[in-house]
Backbone as numpy.savetxt, mean C-alpha at the origin, in Angstrom:
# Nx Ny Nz CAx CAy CAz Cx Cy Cz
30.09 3.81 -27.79 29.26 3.80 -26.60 28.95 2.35 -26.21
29.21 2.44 -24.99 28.97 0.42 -24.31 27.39 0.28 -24.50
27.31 -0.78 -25.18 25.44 -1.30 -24.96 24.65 -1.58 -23.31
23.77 -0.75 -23.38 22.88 -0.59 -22.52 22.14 -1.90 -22.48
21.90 -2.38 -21.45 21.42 -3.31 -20.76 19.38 -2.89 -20.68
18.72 -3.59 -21.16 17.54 -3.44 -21.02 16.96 -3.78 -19.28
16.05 -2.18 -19.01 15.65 -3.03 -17.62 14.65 -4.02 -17.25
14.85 -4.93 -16.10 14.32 -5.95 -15.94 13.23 -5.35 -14.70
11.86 -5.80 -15.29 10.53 -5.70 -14.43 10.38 -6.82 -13.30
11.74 -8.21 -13.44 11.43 -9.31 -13.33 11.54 -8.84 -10.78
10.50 -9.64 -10.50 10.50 -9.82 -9.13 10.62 -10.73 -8.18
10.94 -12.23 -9.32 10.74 -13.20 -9.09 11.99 -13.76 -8.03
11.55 -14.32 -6.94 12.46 -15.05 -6.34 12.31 -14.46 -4.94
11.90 -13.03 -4.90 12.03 -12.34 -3.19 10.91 -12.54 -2.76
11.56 -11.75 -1.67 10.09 -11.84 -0.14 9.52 -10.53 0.27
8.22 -10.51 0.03 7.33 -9.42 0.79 6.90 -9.65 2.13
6.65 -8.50 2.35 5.51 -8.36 3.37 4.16 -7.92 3.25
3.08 -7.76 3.00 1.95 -6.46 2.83 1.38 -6.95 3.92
1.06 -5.54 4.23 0.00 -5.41 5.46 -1.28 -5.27 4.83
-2.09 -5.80 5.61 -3.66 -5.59 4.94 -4.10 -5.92 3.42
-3.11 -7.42 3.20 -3.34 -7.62 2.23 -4.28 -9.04 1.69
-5.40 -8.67 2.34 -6.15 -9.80 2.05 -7.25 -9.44 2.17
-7.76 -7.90 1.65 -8.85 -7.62 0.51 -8.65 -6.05 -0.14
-9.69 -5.93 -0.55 -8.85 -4.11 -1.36 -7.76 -4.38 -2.27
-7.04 -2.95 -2.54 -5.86 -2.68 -3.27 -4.80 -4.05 -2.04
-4.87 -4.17 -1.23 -3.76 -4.88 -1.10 -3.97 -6.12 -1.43
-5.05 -6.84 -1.67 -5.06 -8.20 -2.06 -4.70 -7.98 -3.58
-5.08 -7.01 -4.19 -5.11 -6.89 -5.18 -3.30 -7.33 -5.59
-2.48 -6.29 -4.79 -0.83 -6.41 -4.71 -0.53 -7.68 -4.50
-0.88 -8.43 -3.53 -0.60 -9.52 -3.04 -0.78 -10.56 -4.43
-1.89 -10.76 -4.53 -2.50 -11.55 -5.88 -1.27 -11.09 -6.95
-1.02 -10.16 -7.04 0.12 -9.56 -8.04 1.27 -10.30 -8.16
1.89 -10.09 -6.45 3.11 -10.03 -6.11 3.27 -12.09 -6.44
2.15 -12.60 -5.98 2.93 -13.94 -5.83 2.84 -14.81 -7.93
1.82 -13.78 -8.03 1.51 -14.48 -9.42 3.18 -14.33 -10.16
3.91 -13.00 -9.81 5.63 -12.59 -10.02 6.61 -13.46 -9.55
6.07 -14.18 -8.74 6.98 -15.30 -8.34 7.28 -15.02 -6.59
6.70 -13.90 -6.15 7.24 -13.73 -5.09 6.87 -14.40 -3.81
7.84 -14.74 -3.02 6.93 -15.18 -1.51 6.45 -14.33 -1.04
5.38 -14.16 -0.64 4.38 -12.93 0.29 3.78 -13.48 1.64
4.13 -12.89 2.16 3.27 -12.97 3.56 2.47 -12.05 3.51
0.99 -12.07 4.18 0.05 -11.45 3.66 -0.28 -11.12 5.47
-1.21 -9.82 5.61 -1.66 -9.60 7.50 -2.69 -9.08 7.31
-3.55 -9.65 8.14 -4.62 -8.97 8.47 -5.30 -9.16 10.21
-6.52 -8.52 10.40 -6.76 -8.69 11.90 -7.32 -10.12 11.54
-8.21 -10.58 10.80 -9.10 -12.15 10.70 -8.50 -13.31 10.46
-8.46 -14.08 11.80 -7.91 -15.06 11.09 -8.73 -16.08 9.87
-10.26 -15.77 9.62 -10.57 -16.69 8.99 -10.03 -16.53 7.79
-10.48 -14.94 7.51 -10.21 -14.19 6.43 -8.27 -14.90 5.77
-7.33 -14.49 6.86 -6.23 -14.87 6.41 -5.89 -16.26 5.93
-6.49 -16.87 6.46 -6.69 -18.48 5.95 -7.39 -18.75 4.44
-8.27 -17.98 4.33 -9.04 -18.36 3.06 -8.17 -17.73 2.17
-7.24 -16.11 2.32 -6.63 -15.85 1.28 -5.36 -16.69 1.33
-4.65 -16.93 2.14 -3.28 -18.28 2.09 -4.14 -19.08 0.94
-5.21 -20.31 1.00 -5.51 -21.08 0.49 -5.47 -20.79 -1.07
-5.98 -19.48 -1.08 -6.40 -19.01 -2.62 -5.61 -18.92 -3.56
-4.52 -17.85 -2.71 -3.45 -17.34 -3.56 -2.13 -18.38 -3.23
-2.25 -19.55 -2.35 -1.29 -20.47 -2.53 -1.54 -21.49 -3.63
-2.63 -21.31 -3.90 -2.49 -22.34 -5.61 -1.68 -21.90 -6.99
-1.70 -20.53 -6.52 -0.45 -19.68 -7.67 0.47 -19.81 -7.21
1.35 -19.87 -6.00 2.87 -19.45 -5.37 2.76 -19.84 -3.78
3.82 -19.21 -3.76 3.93 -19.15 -2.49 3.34 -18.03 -1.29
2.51 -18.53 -1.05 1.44 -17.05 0.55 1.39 -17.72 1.98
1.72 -16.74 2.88 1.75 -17.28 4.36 1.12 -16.17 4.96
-0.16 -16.45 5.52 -1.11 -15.58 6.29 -1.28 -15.52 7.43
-0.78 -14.05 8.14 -0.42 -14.30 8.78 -1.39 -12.78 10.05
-1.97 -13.73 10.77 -3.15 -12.62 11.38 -2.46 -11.82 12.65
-2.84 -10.34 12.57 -2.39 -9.52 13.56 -2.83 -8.48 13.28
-2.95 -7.55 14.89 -3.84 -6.03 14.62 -3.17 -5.16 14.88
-2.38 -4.43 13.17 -1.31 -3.44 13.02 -1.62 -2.37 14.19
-2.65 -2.02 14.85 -2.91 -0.93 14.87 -2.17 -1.02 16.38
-1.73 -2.31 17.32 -1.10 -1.89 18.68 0.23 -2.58 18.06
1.16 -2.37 19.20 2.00 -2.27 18.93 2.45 -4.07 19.20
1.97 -4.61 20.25 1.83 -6.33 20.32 2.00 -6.95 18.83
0.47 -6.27 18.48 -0.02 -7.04 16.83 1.54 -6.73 15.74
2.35 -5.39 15.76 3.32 -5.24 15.34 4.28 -6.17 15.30
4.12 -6.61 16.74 5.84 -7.29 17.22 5.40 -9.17 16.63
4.11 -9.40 16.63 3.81 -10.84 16.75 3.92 -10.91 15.25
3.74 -9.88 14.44 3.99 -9.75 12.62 5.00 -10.03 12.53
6.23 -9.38 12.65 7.62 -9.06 12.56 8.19 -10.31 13.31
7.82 -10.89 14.42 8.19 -12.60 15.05 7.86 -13.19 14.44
6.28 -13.69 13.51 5.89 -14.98 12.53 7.26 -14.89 11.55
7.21 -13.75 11.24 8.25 -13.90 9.51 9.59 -13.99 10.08
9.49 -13.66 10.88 11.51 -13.81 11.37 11.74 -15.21 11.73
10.62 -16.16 12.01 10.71 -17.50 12.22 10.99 -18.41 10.74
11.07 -17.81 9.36 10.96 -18.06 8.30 12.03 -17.32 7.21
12.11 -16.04 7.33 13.10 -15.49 7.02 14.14 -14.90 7.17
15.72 -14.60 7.29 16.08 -13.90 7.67 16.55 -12.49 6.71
15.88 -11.96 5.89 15.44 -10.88 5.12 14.51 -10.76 4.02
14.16 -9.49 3.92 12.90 -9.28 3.35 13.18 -8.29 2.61
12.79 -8.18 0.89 13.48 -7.40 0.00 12.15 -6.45 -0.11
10.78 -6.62 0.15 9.98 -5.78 -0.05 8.68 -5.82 1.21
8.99 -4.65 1.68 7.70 -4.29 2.64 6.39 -3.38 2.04
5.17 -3.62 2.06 4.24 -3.17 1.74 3.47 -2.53 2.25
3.18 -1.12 3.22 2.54 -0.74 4.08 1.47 -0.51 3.48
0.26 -1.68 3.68 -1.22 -0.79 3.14 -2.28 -1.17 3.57
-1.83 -1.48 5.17 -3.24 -1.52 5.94 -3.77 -0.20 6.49
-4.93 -0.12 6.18 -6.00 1.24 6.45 -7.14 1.08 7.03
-7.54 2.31 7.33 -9.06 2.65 7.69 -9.45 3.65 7.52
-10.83 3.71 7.31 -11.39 5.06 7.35 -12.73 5.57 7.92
-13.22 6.76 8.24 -14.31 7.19 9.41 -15.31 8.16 8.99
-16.07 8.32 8.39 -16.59 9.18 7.91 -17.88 9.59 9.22
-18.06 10.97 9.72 -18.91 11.50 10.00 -19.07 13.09 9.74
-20.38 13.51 9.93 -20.46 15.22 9.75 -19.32 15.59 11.10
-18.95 16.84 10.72 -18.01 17.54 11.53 -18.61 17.71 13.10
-19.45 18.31 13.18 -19.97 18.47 14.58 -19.94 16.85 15.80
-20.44 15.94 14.24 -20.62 15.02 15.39 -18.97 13.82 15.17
-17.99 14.82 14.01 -16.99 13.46 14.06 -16.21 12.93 15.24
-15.97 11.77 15.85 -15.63 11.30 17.42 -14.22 10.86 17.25
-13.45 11.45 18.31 -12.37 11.52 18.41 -11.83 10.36 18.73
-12.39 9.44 19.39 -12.20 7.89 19.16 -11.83 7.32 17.58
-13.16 7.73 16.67 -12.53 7.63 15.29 -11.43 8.12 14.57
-11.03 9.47 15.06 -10.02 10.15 14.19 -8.59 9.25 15.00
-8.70 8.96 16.50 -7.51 8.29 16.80 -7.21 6.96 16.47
-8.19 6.13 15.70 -8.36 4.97 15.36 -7.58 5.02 13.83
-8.02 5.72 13.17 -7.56 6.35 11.31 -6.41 6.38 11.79
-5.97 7.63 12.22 -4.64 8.09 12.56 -3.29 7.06 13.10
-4.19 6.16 13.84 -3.32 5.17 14.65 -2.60 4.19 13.15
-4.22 3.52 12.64 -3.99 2.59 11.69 -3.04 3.09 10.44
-3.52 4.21 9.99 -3.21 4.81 8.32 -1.48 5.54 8.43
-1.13 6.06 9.76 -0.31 6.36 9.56 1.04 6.20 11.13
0.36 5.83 12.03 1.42 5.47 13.06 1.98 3.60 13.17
0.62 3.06 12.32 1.45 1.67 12.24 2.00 1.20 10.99
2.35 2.24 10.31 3.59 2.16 9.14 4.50 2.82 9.43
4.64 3.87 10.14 6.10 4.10 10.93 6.87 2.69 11.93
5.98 2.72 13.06 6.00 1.48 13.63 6.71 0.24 13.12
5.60 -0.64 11.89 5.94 -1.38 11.23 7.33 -1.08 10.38
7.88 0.01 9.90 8.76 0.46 9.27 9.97 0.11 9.64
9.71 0.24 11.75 11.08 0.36 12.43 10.90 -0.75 12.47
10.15 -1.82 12.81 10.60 -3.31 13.43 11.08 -4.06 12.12
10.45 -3.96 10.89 10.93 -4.28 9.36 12.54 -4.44 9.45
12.90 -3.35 9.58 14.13 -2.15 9.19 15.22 -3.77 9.66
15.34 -4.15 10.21 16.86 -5.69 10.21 16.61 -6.56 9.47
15.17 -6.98 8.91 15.46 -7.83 8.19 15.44 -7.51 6.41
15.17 -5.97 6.29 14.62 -5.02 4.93 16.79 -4.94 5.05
17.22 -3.92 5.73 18.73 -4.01 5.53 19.85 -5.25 5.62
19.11 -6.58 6.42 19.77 -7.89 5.31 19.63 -7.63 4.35
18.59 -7.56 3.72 18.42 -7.46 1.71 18.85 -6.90 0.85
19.14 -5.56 1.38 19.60 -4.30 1.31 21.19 -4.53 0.42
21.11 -4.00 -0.87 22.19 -3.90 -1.30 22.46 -2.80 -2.30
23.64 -2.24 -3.02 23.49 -0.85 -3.69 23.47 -1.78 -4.73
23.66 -2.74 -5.03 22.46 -3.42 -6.86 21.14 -3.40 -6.69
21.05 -4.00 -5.43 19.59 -4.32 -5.72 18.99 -3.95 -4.16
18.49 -2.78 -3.80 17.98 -2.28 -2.71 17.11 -2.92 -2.38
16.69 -2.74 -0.79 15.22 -3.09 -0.40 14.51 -2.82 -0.83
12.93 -2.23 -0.64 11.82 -1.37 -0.66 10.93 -1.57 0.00
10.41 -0.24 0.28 9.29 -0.07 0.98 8.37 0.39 0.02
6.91 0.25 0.06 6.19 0.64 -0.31 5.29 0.93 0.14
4.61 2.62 0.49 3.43 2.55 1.22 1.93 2.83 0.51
1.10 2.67 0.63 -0.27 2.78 -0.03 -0.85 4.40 0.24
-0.93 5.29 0.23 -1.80 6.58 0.51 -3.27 6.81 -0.24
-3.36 7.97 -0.56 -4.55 7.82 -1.51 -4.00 9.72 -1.93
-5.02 9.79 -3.13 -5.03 10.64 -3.59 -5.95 12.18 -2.80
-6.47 11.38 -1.39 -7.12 12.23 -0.88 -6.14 12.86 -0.13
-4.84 12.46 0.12 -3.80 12.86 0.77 -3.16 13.79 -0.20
-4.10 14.82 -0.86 -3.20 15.81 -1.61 -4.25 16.26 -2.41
-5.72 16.39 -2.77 -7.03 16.98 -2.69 -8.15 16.95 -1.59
-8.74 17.99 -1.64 -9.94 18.23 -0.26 -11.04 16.67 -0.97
-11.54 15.90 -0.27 -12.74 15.13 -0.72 -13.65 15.44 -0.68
-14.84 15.18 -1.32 -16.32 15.89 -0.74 -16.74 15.47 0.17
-16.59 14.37 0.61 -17.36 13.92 1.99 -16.64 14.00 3.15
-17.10 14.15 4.32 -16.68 13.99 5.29 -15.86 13.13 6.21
-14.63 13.09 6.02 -13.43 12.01 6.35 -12.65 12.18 6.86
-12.78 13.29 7.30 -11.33 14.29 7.83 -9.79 13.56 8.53
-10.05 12.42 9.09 -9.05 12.15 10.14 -8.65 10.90 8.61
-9.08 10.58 7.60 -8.27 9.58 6.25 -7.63 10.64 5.60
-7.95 11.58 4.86 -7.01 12.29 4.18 -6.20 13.36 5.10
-6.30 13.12 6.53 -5.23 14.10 7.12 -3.88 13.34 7.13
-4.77 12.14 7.41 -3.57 10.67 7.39 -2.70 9.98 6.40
-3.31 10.31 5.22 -2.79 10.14 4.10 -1.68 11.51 3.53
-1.98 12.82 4.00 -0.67 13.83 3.56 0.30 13.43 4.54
-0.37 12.99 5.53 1.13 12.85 6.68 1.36 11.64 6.10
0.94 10.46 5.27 1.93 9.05 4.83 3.06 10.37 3.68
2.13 10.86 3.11 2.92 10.97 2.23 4.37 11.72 2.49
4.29 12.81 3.53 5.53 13.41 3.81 6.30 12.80 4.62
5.91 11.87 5.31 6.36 10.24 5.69 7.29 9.71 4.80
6.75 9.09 3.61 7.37 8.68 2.40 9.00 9.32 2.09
8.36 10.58 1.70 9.36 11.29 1.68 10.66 11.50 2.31
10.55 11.49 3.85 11.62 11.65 4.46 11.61 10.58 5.25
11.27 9.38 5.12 12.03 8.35 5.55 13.31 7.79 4.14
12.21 8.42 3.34 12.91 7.93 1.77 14.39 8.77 1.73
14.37 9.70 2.55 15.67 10.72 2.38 16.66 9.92 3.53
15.91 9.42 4.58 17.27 8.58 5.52 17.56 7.67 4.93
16.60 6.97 4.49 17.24 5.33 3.92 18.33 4.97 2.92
18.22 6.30 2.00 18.62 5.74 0.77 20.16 5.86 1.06
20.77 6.25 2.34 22.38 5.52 2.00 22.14 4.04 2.26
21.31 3.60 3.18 21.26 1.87 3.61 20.81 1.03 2.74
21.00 2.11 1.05 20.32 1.23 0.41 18.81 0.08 0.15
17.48 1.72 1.08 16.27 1.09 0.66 15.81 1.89 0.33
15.07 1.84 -0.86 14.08 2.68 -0.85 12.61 2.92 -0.37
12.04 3.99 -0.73 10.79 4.17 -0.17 10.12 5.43 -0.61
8.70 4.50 -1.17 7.83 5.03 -2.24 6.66 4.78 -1.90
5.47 5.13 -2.79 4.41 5.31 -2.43 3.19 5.41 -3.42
2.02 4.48 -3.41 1.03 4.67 -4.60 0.08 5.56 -3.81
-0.32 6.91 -4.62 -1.57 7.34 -3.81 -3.16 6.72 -5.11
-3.38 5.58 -4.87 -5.24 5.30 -5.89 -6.29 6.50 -5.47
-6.64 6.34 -6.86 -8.05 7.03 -6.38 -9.31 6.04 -6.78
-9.97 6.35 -6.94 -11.34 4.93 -6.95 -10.40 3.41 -7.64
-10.94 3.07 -6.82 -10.52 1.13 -6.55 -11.82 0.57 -6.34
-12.04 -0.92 -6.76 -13.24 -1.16 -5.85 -12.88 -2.33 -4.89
-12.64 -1.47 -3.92 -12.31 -1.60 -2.33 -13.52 -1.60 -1.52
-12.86 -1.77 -0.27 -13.98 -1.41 0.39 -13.96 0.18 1.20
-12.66 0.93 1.13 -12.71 2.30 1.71 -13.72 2.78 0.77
-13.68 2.37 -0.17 -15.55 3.68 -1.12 -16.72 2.18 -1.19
-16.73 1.44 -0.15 -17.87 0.35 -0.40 -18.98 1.47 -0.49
-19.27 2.68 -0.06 -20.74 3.47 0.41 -20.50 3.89 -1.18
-19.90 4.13 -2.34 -20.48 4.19 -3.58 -20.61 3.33 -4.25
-19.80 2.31 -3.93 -19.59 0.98 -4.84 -21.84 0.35 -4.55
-22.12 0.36 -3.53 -23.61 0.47 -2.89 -24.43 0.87 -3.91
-24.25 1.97 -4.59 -24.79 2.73 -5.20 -24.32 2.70 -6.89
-24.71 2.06 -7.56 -24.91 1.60 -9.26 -24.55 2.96 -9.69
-25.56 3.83 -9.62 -25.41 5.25 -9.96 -24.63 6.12 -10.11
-23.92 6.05 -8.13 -23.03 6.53 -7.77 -21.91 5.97 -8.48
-21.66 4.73 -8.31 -20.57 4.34 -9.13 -19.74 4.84 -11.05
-21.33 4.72 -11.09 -20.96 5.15 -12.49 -20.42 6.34 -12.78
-20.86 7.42 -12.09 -20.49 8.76 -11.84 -19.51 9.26 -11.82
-18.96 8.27 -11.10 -17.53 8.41 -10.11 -16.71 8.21 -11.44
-17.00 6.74 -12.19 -16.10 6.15 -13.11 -15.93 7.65 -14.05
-17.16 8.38 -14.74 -16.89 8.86 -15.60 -16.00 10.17 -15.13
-16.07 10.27 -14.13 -15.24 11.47 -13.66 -13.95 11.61 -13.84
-13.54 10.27 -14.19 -12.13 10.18 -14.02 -11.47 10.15 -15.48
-11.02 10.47 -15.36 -10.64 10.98 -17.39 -10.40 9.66 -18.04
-10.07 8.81 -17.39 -9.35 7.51 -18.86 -10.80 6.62 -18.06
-12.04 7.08 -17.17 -13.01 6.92 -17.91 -13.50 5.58 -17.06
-12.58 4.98 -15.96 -12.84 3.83 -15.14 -11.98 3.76 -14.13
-12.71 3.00 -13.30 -11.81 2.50 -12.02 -10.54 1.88 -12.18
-10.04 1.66 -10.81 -8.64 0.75 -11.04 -8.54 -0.39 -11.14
-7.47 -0.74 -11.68 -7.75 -2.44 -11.67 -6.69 -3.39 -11.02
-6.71 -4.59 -10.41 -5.89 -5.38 -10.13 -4.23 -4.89 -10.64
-4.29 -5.27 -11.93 -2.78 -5.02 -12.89 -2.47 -3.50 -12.70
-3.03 -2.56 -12.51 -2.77 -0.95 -11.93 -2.07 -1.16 -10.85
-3.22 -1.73 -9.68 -1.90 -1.68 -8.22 -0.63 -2.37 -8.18
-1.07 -3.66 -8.76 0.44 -4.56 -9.05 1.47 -4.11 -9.56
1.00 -3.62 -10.78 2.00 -3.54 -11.79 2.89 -2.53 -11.16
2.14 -1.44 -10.50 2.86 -0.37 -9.82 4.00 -0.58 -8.83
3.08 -1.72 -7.83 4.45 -2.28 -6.46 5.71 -2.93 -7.38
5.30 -3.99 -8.54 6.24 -4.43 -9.19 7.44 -3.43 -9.96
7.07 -2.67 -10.40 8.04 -1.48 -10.77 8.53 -0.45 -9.45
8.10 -0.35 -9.03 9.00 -0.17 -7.64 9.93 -1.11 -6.93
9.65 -2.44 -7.10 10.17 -3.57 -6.30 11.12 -4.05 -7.15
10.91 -3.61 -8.53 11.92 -4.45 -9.86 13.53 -3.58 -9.62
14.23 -4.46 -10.62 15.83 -3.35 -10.96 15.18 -2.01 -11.92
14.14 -2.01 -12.71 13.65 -1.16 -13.42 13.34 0.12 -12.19
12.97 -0.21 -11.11 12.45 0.74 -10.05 13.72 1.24 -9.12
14.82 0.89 -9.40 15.49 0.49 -8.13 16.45 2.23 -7.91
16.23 2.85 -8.65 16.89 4.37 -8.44 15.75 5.67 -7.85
14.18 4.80 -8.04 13.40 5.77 -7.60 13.06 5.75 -6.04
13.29 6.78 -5.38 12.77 7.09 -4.15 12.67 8.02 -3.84
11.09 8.63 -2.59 10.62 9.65 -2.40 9.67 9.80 -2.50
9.00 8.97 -3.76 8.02 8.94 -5.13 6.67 8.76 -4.46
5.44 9.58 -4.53 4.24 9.31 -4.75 3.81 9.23 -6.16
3.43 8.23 -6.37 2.54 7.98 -7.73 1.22 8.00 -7.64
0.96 8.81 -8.21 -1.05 9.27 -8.25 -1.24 7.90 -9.26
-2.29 7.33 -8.76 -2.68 5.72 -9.19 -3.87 6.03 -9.33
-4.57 6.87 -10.59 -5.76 7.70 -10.54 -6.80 7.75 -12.07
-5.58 7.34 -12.92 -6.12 7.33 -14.14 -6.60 8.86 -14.27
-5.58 9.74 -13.58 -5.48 11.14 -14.70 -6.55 12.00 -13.25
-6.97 11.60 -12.67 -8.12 11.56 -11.85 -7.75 13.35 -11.09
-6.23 13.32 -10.42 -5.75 14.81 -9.93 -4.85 15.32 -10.59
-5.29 15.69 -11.93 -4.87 15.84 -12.69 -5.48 17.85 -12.70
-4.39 18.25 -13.30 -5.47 20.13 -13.21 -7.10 19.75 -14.30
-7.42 20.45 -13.16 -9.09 20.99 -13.52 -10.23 19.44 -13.16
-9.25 18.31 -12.98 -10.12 17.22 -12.83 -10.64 16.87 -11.83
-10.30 17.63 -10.56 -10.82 18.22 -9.00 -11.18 18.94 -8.84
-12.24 19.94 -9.29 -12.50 21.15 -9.11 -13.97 21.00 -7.95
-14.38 19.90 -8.16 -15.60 19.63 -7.19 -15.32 18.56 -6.14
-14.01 18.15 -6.02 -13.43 17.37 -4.79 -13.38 16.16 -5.56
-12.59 14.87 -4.65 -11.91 13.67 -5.31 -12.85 12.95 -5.82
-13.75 12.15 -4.65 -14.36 11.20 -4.84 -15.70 11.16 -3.91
């Protein structure tokens, strides 16, 4: 039998994209991705905000911040123009800019649910297509592109609180995932997906508020704590590595056991 080749986690040398990666789970990726060696371009709507994370995370590597508002389609095209002035392909896209809306049902406003809806799941299609020339430069059957999109675990349990238009948005990333993941993979990209459940983000800042609440939350979750930095990373990095490079389709519950049977029986989070 020929000796098997050990797989390599290594990421070092390519180029990302993440959206919304300059606080939350995506800074968290970002912080990940460049500490791996990778160039990242990082987006958000602030430019101050994008400036202070360039500064931060350029003392580790290489980061180019780069401000725009995923949610029209302008902010799309002026994303996809900064980096095309710099690269001409991109081995990893990161879809994980979000929002979320919480009101009681009677009074939830349809302004909000089209705002969620717009952000969480029509400007990662969007972003997907304008990506798509410089993701298939990269694109090879050794070493594929990737996509990676962010969901949550509410995109596949009811939550207790009132959010309706985030976790409607999150089952539609996920069957998203899925069948973009089914066109791509002759062009050689894949496309996958972390769904987290408690992070300390700011989509649960209203428990993170709450000491109590927090704690609650932590113990709920079977291995007993929140997520951490090296959870989200480590995750995009094994998707983005040769170790990742046959999986696509994939939601990964990023939960610490969290929707797991019987560990939802009173809703997510």
């Amino acid at each position: 039998m020929a000796a098997m080749s050990a797989p390599s986690f290594s990421v070092s040398g390519k180029v990302a994209v993440v959206t919304g990666g300059t606080s939350g789970i995506g800074l968290m990726i970002s912080h990940g991705l460049v500490q791996a060696g990778v160039r990242v371009y990082v987006s958000s709507r602030k430019a101050d905000v994008c400036a202070e994370v360039q500064e931060e995370l350029g003392k580790l590597g290489e980061c180019i911040a780069i401000p725009a508002d995923l949610a029209t389609a302008e902010g799309v095209a002026a994303l996809v123009a900064a980096v095309s002035e710099h690269e001409s392909a991109i081995n990893i896209l990161v879809n994980n800019a979000g929002a979320a809306w919480g009101a009681p049902l009677d009074e939830y406003p349809l302004d909000g649910w089209d705002k969620v809806i717009s952000l969480n799941l029509r400007a990662p299609f969007a972003i997907t297509q304008a990506f798509l020339p410089l993701l298939r430069a990269a694109a090879s059957a050794e070493d594929p592109a990737r996509i990676v999109n962010t969901t949550s675990i509410e995109g596949t349990v009811v939550p207790r609180h009132e959010n309706y238009a985030y976790p409607a948005s999150k089952a539609g990333l996920n069957m998203l995932t899925r069948h973009l993941a089914r066109r791509l993979a002759p062009e050689h990209i894949t496309v996958n997906a972390i769904a987290p459940g408690p992070f300390p983000s700011r989509m649960i800042a209203h428990v993170r508020r709450n000491e109590e609440q927090w704690k609650e939350l932590e113990r709920r979750v079977p291995m007993g704590r929140a997520g951490r930095e090296e959870d989200a990373a480590g995750a995009v990095i094994y998707f983005a590595s040769s170790a990742g490079s046959y999986l696509t389709g994939a939601v990964l519950p990023l939960d610490g056991g969290l929707s797991g049977a019987g560990a939802l029986t009173a809703g997510a989070l």
